[in-house]
BADONU-453049 format. One line per 4 residues: number of its first residue (from 1); their letters; for each residue x, y, z of C-alpha. Coordinates in Angstrom, 3 decimals. Example, Ala and Ser with C-alpha at 12.3 -4.5 7.8 and 13.67 -1.06 7.14 Angstrom:
1 = AS = 12.300/-4.500/7.800 ~ 13.670/-1.060/7.140;
END
This chain:
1 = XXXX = 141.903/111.424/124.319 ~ 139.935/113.575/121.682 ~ 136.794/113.050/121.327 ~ 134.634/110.729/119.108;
5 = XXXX = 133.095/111.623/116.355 ~ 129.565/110.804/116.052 ~ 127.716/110.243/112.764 ~ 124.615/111.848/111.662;
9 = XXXX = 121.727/111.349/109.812 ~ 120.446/114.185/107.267 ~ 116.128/114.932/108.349 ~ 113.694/115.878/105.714;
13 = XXXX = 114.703/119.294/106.417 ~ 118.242/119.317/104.968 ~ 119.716/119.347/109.361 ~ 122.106/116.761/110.418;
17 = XXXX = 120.588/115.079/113.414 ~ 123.873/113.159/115.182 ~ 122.461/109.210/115.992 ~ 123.733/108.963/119.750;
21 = XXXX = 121.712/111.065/122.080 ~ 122.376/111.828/125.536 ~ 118.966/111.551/127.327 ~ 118.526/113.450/130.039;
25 = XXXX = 114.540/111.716/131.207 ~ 115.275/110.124/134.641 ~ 113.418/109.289/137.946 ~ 115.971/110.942/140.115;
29 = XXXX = 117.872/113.887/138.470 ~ 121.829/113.830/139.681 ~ 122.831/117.153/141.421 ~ 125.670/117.382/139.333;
33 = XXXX = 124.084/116.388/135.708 ~ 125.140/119.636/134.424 ~ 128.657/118.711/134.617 ~ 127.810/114.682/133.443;
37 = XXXX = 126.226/116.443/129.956 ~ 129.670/119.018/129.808 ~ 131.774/115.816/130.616 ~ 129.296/113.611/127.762;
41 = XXXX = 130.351/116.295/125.688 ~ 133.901/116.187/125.778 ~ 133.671/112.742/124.627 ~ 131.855/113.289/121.795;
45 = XXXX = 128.330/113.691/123.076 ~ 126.460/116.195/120.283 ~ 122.958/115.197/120.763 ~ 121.007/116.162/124.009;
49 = XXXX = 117.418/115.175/124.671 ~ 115.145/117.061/127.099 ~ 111.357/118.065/127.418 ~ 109.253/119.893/129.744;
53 = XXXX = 108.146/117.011/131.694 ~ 111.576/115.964/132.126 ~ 112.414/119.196/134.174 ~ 115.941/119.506/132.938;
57 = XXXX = 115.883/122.187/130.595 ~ 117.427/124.632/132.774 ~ 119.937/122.318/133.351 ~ 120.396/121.244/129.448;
61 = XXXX = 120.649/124.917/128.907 ~ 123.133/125.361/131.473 ~ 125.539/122.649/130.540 ~ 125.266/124.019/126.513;
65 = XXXX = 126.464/127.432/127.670 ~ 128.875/125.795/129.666 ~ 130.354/123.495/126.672 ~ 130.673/126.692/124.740;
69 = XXXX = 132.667/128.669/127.682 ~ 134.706/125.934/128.238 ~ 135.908/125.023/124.574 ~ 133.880/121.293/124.667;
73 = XXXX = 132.373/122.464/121.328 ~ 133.171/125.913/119.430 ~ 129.153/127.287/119.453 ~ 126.049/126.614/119.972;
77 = XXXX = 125.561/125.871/116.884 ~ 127.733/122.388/117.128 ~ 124.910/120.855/119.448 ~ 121.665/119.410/118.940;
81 = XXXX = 119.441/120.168/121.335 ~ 116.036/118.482/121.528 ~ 113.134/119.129/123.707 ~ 108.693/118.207/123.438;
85 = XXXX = 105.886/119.577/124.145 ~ 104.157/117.928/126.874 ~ 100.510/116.918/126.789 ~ 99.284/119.983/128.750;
89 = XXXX = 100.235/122.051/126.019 ~ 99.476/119.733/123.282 ~ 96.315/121.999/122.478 ~ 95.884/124.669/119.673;
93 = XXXX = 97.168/128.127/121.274 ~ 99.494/126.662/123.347 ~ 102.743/125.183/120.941 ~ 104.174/128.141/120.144;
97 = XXXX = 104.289/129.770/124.280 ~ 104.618/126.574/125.249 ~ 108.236/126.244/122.906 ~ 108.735/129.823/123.946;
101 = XXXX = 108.592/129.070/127.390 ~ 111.382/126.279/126.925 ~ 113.614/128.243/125.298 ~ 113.734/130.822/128.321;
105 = XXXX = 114.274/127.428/130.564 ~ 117.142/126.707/127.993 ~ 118.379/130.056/127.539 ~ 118.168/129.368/123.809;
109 = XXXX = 117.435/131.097/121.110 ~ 115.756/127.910/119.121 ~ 115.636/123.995/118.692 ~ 117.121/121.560/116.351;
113 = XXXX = 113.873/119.603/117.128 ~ 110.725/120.500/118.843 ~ 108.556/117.084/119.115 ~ 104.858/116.358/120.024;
117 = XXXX = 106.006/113.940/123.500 ~ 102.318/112.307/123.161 ~ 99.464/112.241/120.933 ~ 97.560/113.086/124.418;
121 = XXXX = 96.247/116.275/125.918 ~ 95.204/117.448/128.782 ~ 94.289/120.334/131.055 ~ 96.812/119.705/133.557;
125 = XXXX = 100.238/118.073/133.302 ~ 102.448/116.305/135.861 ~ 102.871/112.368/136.190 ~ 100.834/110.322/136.854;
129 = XXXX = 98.631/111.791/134.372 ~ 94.866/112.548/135.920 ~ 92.555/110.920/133.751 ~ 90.273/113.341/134.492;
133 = XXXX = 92.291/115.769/132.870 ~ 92.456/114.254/129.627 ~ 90.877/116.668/126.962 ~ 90.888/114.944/122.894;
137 = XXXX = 93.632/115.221/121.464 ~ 93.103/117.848/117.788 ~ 95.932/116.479/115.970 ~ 95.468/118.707/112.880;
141 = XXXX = 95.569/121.990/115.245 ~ 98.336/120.867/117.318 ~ 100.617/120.054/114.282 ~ 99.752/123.733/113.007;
145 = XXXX = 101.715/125.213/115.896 ~ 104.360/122.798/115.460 ~ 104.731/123.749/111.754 ~ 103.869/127.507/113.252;
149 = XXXX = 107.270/126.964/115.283 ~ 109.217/125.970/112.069 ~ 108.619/128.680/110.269 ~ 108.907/131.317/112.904;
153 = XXXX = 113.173/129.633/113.231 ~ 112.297/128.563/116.999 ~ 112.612/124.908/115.945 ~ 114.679/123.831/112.778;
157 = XXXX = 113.083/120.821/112.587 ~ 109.578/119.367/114.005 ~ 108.654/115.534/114.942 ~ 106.592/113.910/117.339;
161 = XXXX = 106.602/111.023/119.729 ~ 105.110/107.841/120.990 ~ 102.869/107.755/117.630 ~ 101.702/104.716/116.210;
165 = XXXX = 101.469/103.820/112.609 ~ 97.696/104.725/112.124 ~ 98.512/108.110/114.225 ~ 101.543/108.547/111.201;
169 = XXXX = 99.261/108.351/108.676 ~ 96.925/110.656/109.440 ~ 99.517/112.925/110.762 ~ 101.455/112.694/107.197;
173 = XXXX = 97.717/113.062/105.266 ~ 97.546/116.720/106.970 ~ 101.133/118.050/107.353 ~ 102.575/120.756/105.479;
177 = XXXX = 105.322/120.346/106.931 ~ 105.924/117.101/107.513 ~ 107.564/115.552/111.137 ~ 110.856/114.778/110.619;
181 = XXXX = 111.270/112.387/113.621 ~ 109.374/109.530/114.996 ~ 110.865/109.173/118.543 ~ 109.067/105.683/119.910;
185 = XXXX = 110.482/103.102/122.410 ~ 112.212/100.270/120.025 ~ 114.828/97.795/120.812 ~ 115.375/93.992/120.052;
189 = XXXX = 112.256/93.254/122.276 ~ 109.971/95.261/120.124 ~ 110.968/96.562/117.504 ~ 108.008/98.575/116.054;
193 = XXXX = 108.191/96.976/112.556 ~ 104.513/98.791/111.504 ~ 105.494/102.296/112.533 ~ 109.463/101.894/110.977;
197 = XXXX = 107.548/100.900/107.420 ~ 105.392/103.717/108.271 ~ 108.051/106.441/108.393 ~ 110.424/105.068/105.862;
201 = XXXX = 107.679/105.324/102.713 ~ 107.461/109.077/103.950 ~ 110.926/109.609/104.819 ~ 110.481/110.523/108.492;
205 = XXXX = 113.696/109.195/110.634 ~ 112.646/106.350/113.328 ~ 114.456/107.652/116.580 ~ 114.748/104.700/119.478;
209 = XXXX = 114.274/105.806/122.790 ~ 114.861/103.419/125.892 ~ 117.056/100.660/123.242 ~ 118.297/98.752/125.940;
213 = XXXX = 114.532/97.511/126.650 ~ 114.102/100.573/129.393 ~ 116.620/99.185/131.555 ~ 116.000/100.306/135.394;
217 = XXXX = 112.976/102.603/133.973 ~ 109.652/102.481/135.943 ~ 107.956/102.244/132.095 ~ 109.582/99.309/131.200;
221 = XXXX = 111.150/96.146/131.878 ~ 114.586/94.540/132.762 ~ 114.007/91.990/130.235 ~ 116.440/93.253/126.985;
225 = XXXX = 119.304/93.645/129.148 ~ 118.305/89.896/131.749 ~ 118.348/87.885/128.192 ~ 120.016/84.659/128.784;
229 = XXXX = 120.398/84.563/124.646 ~ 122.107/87.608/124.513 ~ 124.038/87.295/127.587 ~ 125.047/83.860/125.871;
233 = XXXX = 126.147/85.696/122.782 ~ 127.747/88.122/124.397 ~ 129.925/85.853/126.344 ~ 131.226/83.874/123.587;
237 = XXXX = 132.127/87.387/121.800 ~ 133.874/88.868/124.899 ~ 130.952/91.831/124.713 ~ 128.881/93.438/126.669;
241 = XXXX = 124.931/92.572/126.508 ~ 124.289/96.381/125.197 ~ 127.028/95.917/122.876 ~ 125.619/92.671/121.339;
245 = XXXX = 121.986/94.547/121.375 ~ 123.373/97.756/119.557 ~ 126.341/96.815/117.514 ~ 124.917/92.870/116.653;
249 = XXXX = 125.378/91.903/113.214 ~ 121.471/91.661/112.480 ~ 118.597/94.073/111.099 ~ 118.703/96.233/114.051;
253 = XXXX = 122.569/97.786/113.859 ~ 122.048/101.889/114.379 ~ 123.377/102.918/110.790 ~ 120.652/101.022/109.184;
257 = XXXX = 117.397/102.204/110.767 ~ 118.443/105.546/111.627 ~ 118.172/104.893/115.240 ~ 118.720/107.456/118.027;
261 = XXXX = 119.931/106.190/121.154 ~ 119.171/107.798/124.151 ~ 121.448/106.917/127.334 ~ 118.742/107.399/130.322;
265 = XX = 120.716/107.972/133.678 ~ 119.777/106.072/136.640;
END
């Protein structure tokens, strides 16, 4: 079967981001997820989300090189490859090695999106975070490397993530460039309605993470995909419970919000 053909959504900076992501943030990293992303590929994967914290990069990298070699996609350039800047970087001086530093872990030569992970810094990363570590957080100077790293061509577009609607604001009163993506945990359990107001008067494209309610994720809860209502629904319409929550006929259905689902592997 050939695969399917995923739409995308055009950012503020002319790129088509596709809406389905293959996430690649996970408690236990498969020994063989370099093949999984090749194999999400062939059936129509185009997005792929990584960061530094995640540790997969190399492997992201890996499996993009090998989609190429092995005909999955005909270049690089057919991908979308995300990654963010993690909160021990988040620090004037830092963005740009810190984006350099992921592209050698990639092997690429740049991003279709570089995002701010937190608005959070620190002197020393790793989870749990220290909170001795914790150093504030200069929003303006951070956001001038990221806008540093779109016009140098290492990242075609620049977001952030995890920022609230006040945090938007002020971002948006001091950007030159402004973020293109808003990557925040949103699903039918909470479903962000400040920050998706937020981004849509500026034009900045709401990206779900964890839209299955974090399913199996140590930051979340069970309790999207343990509804008795939508377990109820999708019995009478022969569905699964992440079908009813992604393709139900209410306010939430992908095409509408712009929403980017990323499929975290357990």
């Amino acid at each position: 079967a050939g695969a399917t053909a995923i739409p995308s959504v055009i950012l503020n900076t002319g790129h088509a981001m596709p809406v389905l992501g293959f996430g690649t943030g996970s408690p236990s990293k498969p020994a063989d997820l370099a093949n999984i992303i090749v194999h999400a590929v062939r059936l129509g994967y185009r997005h792929l989300d990584t960061a530094s914290m995640y540790r997969t990069e190399p492997t992201v990298g890996a499996a993009v090189a090998e989609s190429v070699r092995a005909g999955a996609v005909p270049s690089r350039t057919d991908l979308f490859v995300t990654s963010k800047l993690w909160i021990s970087d988040a620090r004037p001086g830092r963005v740009v090695p810190a984006l350099r530093e992921s592209l050698a872990r990639l092997g690429l030569a740049y991003l279709d999106l570089f995002l701010v992970h937190w608005p959070v810094a620190a002197t020393a990363g790793g989870l749990p975070v220290d909170k001795s570590t914790l150093v504030e957080f200069d929003m303006e100077g951070v956001w001038r490397g990221m806008e540093d790293c779109h016009r140098l061509g290492l990242a075609r577009s620049v977001g952030v993530s995890n920022f609230s609607a006040a945090k938007m604001e002020r971002l948006l009163a001091l950007a030159a460039v402004p973020p293109a993506v808003n990557q925040v945990e949103m699903n039918v359990g909470w479903r962000q309605e400040k920050v998706r107001e937020v981004c849509a008067r500026h034009g900045v494209v709401v990206a779900a993470y964890s839209p299955l309610g974090a399913y199996g994720g140590f930051w979340g809860s069970d309790a999207v995909m343990e509804s008795g209502v939508l377990h109820d629904v999708a019995a009478a319409r022969g569905k699964t419970v992440a079908q009813v929550n992604m393709k139900g006929r209410n306010k939430y259905i992908i095409y509408e919000f712009r929403m980017f689902l990323t499929c975290r592997m357990k």
